[in-house]
C-alpha positions as CSV (number, residue, x, y, z in Angstrom):
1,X,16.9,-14.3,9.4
2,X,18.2,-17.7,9.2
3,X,17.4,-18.4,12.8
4,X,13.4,-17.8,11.6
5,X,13.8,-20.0,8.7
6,X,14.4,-24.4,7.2
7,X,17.8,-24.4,5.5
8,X,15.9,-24.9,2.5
9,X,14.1,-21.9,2.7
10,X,16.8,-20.3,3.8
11,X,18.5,-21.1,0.8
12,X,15.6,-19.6,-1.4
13,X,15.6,-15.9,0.4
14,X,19.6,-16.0,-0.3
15,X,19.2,-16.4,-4.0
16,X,16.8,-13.4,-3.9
17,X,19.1,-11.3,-1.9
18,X,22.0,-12.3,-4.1
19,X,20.2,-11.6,-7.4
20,X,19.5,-8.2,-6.0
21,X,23.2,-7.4,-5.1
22,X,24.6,-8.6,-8.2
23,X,22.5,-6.5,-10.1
24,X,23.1,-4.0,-7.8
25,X,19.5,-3.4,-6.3
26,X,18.5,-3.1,-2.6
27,X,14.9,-3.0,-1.5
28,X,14.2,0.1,1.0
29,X,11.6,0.3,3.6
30,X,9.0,-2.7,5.6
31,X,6.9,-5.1,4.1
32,X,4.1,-6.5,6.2
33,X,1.6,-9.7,6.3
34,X,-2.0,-9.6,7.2
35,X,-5.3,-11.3,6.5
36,X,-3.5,-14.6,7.3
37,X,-5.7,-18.0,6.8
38,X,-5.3,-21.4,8.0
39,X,-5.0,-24.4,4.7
40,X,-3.9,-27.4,6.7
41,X,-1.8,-28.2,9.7
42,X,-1.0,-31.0,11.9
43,X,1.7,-32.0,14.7
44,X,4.4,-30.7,12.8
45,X,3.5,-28.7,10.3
46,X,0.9,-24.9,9.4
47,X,0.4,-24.2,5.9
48,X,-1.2,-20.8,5.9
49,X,-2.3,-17.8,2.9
50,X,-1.6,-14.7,4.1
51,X,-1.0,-11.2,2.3
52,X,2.2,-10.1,2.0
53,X,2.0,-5.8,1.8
54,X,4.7,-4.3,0.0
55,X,3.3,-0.8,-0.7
56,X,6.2,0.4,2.0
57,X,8.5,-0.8,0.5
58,X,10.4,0.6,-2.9
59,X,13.7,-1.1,-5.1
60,X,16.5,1.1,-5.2
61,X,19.7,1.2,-7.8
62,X,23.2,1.9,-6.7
63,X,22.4,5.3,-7.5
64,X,19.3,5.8,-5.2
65,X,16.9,5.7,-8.0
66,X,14.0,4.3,-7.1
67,X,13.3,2.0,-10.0
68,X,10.1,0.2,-8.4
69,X,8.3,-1.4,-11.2
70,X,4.9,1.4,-11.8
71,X,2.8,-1.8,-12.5
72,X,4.0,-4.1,-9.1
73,X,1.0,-5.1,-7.0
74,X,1.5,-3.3,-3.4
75,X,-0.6,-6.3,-2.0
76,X,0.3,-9.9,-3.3
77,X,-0.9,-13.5,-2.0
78,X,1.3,-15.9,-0.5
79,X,1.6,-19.2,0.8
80,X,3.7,-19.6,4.0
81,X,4.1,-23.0,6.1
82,X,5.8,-23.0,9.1
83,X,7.2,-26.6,10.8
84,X,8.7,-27.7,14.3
85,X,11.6,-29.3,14.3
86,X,12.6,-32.1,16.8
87,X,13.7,-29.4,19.4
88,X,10.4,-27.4,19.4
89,X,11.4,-24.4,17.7
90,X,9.3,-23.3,15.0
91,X,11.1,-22.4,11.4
92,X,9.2,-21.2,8.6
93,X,10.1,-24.1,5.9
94,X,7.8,-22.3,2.8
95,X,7.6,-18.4,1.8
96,X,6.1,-18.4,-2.1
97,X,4.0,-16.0,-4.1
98,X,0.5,-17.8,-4.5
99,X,0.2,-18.9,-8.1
100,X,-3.6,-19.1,-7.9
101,X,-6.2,-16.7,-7.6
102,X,-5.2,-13.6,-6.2
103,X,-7.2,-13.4,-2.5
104,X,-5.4,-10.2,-1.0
């Protein structure tokens, strides 16, 4: 993962995996994006909405349990940008749950 991924972003998905081991949670199963649209780009940067599906994918306790939240939306919109650095590789600096409308 952090070969895909900006430090800073990189940074973001590690507190999320963190939080979910200290609390002793583990997500089980694939998400998936589809319906991906183009905001803005340039020469160095994409900033895209796409829709991120999760209804694969189920949080697990320590036990086994699944303890997946009855009311979690299976399909949730998201804001993704993706940047090339100075070498040409292409890292995805932005991965963030759209805080607008919901378009999925």
């Amino acid at each position: 993962m952090r070969g895909l991924l900006s430090e800073e972003a990189y940074g973001q998905e590690l507190q999320g995996f963190e939080y979910l081991s200290s609390n002793g949670l583990r997500l089980q199963g694939a998400s998936s994006y589809d319906s991906i649209s183009v905001k803005r780009w340039d020469a160095t940067t994409v900033e895209t909405y796409l829709c991120l599906d999760l209804s694969a994918v189920r949080l697990v306790d320590r036990a086994g349990n699944d303890v997946t939240p009855p009311d979690r939306v299976d399909r949730q919109p998201f804001e993704v940008n993706f940047v090339r650095e100075p070498t040409g590789q292409v890292l995805i600096s932005r991965n963030s749950v759209w805080a607008g409308d919901n378009f999925c």
